[in-house]
Legacy VTK file of the C-alpha trace (Angstrom):
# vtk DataFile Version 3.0
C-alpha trace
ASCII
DATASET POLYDATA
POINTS 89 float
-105.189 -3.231 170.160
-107.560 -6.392 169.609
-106.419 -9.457 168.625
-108.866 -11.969 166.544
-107.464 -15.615 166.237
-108.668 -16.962 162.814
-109.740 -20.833 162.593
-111.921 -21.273 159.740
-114.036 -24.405 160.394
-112.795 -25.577 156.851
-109.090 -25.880 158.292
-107.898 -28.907 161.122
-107.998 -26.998 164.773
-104.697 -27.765 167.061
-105.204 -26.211 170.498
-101.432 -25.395 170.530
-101.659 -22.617 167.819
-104.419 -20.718 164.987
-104.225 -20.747 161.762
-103.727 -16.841 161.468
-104.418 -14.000 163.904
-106.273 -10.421 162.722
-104.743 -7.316 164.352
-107.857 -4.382 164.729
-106.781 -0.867 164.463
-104.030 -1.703 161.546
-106.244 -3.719 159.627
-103.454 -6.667 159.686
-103.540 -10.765 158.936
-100.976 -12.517 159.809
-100.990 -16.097 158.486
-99.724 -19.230 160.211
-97.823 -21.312 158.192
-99.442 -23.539 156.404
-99.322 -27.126 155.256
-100.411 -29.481 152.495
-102.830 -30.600 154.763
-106.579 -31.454 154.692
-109.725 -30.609 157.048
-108.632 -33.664 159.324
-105.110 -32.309 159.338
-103.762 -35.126 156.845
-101.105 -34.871 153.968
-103.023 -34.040 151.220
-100.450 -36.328 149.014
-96.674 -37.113 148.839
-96.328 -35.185 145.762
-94.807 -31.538 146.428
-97.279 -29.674 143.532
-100.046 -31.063 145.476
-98.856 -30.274 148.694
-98.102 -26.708 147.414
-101.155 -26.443 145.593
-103.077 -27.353 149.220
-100.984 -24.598 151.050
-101.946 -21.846 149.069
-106.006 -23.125 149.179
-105.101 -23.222 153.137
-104.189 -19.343 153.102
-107.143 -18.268 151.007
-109.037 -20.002 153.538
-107.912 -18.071 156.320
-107.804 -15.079 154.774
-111.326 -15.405 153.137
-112.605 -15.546 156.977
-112.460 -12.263 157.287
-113.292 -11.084 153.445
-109.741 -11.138 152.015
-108.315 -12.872 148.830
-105.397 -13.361 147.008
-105.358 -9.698 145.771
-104.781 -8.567 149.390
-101.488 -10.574 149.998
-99.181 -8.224 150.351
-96.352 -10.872 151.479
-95.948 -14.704 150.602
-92.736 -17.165 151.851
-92.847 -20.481 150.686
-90.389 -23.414 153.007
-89.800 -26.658 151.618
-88.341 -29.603 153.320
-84.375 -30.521 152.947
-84.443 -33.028 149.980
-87.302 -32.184 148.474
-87.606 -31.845 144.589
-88.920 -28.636 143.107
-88.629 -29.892 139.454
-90.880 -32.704 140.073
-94.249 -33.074 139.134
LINES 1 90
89 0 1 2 3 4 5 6 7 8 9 10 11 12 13 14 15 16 17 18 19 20 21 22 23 24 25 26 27 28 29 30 31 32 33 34 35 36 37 38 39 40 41 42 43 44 45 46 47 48 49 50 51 52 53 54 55 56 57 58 59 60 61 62 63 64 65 66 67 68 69 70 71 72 73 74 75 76 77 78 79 80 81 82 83 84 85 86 87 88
């Protein structure tokens, strides 16, 4: 079984991990998690909905590498960080 490591060149590269891996013969993406972070790897902002809003752009990225979108997420777990205010914004 094949293993494709997915780094869309929109996406900040870290040699440490890849932003999702493809899995041949199942037909299965597997998403890293993903930040509120920009091309360079930056916070996008220090407001959560923007944050959020940049995750989810981040996972149609990766999954639009290899002719997926948001229609073929079968599975979605969103983390937030202790203290932060879901309400806000």
């Amino acid at each position: 079984m094949a293993i494709t490591h997915l780094n869309p060149p929109a996406l900040h590269t870290n040699p440490a991990f890849s932003q999702g891996v493809r899995i041949q013969g199942g037909s299965l993406v597997v998403v890293g998690g993903q930040n509120g972070t920009n091309t360079a790897g930056e916070v996008v902002s220090d407001d959560l909905g923007e944050q959020t809003a940049q995750a989810f752009r981040n996972v149609l990225t990766v999954i639009a590498e290899v002719g997926l979108d948001q229609r073929d997420v079968a599975k979605l777990s969103i983390f937030t960080a202790p203290g932060a205010d879901a309400t806000a914004g």
